[in-house]
C-alpha positions as CSV (number, residue, x, y, z in Angstrom):
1,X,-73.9,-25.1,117.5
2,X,-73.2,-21.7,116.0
3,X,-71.5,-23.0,113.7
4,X,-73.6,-25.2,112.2
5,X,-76.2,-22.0,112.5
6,X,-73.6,-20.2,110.1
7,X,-72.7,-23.2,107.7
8,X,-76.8,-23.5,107.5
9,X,-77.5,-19.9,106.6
10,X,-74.3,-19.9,104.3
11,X,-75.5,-22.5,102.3
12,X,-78.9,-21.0,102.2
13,X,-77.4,-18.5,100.3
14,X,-75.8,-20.5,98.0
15,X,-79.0,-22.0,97.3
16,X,-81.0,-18.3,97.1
17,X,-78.6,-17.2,94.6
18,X,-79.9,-16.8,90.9
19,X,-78.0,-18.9,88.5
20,X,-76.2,-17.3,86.3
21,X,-74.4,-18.1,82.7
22,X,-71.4,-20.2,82.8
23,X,-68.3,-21.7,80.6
24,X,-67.4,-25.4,80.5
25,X,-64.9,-26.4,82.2
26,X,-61.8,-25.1,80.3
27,X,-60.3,-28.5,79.9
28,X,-62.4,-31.3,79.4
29,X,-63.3,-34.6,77.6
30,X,-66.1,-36.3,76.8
31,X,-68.7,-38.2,74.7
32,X,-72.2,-37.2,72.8
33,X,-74.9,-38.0,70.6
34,X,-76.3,-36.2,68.0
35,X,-80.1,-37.2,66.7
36,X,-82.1,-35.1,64.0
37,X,-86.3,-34.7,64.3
38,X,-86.4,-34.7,60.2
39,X,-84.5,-37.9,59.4
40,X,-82.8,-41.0,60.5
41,X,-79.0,-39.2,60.8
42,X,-77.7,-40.1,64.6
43,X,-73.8,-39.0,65.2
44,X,-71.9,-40.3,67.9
45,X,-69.1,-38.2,69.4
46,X,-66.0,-37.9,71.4
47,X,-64.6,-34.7,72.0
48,X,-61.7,-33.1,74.0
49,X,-61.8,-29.7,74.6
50,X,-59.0,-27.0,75.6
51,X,-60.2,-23.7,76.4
52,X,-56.9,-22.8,77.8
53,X,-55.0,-23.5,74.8
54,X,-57.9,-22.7,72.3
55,X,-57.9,-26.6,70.5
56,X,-60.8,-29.0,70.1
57,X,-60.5,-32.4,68.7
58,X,-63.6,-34.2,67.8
59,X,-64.0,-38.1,66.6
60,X,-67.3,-38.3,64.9
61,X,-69.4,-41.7,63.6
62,X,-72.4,-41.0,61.9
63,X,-75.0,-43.2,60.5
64,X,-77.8,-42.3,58.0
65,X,-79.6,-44.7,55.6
66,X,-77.3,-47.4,57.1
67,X,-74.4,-45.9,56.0
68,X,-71.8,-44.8,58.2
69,X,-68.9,-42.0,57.9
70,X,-66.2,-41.5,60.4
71,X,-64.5,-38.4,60.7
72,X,-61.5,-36.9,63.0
73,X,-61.2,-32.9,62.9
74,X,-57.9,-31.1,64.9
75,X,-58.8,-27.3,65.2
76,X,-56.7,-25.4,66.6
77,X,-57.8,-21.8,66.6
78,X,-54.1,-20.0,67.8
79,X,-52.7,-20.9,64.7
80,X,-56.2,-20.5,62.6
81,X,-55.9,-23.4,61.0
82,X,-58.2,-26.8,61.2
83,X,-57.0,-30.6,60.8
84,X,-59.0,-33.9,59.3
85,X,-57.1,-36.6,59.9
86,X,-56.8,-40.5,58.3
87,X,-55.7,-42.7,60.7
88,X,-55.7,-45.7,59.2
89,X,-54.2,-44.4,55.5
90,X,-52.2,-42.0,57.9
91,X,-53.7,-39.2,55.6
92,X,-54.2,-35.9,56.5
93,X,-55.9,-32.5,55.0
94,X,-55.0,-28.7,56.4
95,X,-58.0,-26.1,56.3
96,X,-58.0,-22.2,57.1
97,X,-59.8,-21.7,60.8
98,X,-61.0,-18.1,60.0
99,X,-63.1,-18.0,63.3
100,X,-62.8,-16.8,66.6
101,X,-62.4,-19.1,69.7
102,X,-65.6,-18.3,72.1
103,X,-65.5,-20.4,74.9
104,X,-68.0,-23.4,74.8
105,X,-71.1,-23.1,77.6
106,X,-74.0,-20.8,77.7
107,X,-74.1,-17.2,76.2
108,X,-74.1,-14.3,78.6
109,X,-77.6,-13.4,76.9
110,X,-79.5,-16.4,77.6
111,X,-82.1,-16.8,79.4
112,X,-83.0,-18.8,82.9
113,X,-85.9,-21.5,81.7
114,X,-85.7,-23.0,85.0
115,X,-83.8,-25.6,87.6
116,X,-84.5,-29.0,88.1
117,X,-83.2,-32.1,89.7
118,X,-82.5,-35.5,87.4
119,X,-83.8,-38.1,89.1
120,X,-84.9,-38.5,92.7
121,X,-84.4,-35.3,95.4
122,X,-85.3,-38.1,98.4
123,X,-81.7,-38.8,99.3
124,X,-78.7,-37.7,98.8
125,X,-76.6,-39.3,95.6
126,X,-79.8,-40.1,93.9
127,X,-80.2,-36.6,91.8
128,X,-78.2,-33.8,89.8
129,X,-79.0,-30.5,89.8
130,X,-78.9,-28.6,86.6
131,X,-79.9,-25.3,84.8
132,X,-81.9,-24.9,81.3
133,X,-81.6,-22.0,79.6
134,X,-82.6,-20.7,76.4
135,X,-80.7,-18.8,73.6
136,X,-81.8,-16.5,70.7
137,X,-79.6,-16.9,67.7
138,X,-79.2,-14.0,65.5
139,X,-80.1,-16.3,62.4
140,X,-83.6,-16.5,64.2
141,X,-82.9,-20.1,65.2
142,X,-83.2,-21.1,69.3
143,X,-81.0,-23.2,71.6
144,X,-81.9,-25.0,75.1
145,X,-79.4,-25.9,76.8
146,X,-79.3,-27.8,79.4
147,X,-76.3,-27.9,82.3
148,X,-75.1,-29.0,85.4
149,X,-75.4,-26.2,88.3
150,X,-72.3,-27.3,90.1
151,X,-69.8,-27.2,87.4
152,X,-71.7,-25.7,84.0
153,X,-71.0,-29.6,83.1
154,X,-72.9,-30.2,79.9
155,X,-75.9,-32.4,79.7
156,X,-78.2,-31.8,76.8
157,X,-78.5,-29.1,73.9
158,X,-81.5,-28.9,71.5
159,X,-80.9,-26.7,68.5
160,X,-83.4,-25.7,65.8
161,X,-82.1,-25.8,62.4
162,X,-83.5,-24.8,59.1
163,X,-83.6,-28.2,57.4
164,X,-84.8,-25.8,53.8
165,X,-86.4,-22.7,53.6
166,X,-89.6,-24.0,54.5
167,X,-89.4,-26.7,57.0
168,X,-87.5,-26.2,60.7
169,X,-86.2,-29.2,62.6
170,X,-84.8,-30.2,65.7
171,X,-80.9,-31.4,66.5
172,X,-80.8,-33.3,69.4
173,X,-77.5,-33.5,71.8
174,X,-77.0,-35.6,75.0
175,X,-73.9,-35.2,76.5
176,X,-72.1,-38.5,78.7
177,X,-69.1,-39.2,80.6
178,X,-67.6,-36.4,81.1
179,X,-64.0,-36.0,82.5
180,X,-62.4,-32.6,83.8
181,X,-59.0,-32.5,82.5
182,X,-57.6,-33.9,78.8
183,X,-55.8,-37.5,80.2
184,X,-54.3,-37.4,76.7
185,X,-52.8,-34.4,75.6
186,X,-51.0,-35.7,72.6
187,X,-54.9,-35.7,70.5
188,X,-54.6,-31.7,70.9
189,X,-51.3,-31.9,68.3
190,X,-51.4,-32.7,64.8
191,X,-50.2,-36.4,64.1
192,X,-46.4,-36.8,62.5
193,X,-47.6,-37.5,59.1
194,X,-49.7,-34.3,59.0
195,X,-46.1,-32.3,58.5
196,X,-46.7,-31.6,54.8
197,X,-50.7,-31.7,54.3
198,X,-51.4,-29.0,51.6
199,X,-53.9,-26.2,53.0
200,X,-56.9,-26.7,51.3
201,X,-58.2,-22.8,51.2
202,X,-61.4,-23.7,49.2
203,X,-63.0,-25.6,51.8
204,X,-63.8,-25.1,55.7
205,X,-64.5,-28.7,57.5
206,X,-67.7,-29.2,58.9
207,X,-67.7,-29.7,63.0
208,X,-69.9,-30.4,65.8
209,X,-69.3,-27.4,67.4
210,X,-69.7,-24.6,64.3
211,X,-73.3,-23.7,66.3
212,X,-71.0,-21.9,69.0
213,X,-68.6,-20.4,66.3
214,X,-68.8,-16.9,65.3
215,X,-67.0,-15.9,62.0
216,X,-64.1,-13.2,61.6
């Protein structure tokens, strides 16, 4: 009985506790969509993430005006220097990476919006927990993001963008199956026939994840 009195008031503790900002998981893969307010643009997206090493590599199929591109970016921040990669023609281009590696999750300065369980609190199984917060950017542009409070997991981010210098619009990201752990290591090094790619220095690849990316 007491201690089932003590494992009670210990995880009424847990619960009390304010939560606080978090990382990802350092190693992790997964899958997203990307959706825009201002247009018909959606991007689907598989990532894997090192935080440990400092490499992401992202597959990305987007779709606007029924036209679809599909994209494969290697960045490996270590060696500051950024990958997109041909598959099929077994092509590959090389790109500077002149940016700091800052782990993905939410800032230290964001702020608690509130916490919430996804679907049903009735029994146990039937809902997840999670924490939305809210984050100032310095360009004057917000962030809610929206993770799991057991693991900082990712489950949604909404980003406002400056579509022109007049109009503002909303990027939409829901985050789904999620794996701790990279199954595939092999996706974190540069392909064989990306040996010789000539560094492009006039160019800088354009990534899911530049929103969390802070320049040198």
């Amino acid at each position: 009985m007491r201690v089932f009195v003590a494992l009670a008031c210990l995880l009424a503790n847990c619960l009390a506790q304010k939560p606080q900002p978090c990382d990802w998981p350092p190693k992790m893969t997964g899958e997203a969509t990307m959706d825009f307010t201002n247009d018909d643009t959606g991007v689907d997206i598989r990532f894997v993430y090192d935080a440990v090493g400092q490499r992401m590599r992202f597959f990305q199929n987007a779709t606007r005006d029924n036209e679809t591109i599909n994209t494969d970016s290697l960045l490996l921040f270590k060696e500051e220097v950024a990958y997109n990669i041909n598959d099929q023609n077994r092509t590959c281009t090389k790109f500077p990476l002149k940016v700091d590696f800052i782990p993905l999750g939410v800032p230290k300065n964001a702020s608690l919006l509130g916490q919430v369980i996804l679907g049903s609190s009735s029994g146990p199984g039937e809902g997840l927990m999670v924490n939305t917060w809210s984050v100032n950017l310095p360009d004057g542009g917000d962030i809610i993001s929206t993770v799991t409070a057991v693991g900082c997991i990712p489950v949604s981010l909404v980003q406002k963008v400056k579509i022109d210098e007049q109009v503002m619009g909303w990027m939409v990201q829901s985050f789904f199956n999620n794996v701790i752990g990279i199954p595939d290591p092999s996706l974190l090094s540069p392909p064989s026939f990306c040996k010789d790619a000539k560094v492009m220095s006039n160019k800088e690849p354009v990534d899911f994840f530049s929103l969390f990316l802070h320049k040198k």
